[in-house]
N, C-alpha and C positions, 0 to 999 in steps of 0.2 A: 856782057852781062845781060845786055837786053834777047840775045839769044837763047839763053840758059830760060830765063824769066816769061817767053814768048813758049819754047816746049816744054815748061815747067805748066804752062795755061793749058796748053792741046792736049797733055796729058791727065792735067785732071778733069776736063772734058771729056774724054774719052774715056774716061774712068766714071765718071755719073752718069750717060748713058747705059754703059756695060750695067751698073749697078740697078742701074731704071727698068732695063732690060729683062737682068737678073729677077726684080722685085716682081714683074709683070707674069714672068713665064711661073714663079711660085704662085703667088695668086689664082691664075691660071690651071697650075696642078692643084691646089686647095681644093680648087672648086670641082677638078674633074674627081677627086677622091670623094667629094660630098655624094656627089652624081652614083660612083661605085657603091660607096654606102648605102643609098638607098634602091639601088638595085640587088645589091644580096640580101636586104632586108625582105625585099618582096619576093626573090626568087624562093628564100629559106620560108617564106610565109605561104607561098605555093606550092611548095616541097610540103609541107606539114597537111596542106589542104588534101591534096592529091594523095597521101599516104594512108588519110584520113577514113578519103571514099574508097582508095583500095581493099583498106581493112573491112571496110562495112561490106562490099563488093563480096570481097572475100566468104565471108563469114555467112552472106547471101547464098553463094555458091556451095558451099559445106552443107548448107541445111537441106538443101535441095538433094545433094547426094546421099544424106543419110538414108536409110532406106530403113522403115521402121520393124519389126518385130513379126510383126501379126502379115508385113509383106511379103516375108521371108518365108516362113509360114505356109505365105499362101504357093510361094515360087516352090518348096517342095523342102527347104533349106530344113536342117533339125532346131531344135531352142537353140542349144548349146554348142558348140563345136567340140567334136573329140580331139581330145589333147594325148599322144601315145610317148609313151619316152625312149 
C-alpha cells in the first residue's frame, strides 16, 4: 500500500511540474504574440506611409512628364492628332 501511495506522490509531482511547465511556455507564447502584434501593427503602418509617398512620388513624376500644349507646338507636334479609320 505504501508503494502504491509513494508513486501515487511522484506522479502527481510530476504532473504539476509538467503542468507549471505547460503554464510557463503559454505565457511565454502570450507574450511572443503580443510582440507579433505590435510588429504587424507597425509594419502595416509603414506599408501605408511608404504607399503614401510613393503615390505623391508618383504623381510628382506624371507632372513632370506631361508636356504642355503650346510645347508641342513649339516641337513642330499639330493641336490635334489625326484620327484615320
Amino acid at each position: 500500500m505504501t508503494i502504491v501511495t509513494v508513486l501515487l506522490a511522484i506522479s502527481v509531482v510530476i504532473l504539476a511540474v509538467r503542468i507549471d511547465f505547460i503554464e510557463k511556455k503559454a505565457k511565454l507564447a502570450n507574450e511572443n504574440m503580443k510582440i507579433l502584434d505590435v510588429n504587424i501593427r507597425s509594419i502595416r503602418k509603414d506599408n501605408e506611409l511608404l504607399c503614401d509617398e510613393y503615390d505623391k512620388l508618383f504623381k510628382s513624376i506624371k507632372k513632370e512628364l506631361v508636356i504642355s500644349d503650346a510645347e508641342l507646338k513649339f516641337y513642330g507636334y499639330p493641336d490635334k492628332p489625326e484620327v484615320s479609320d
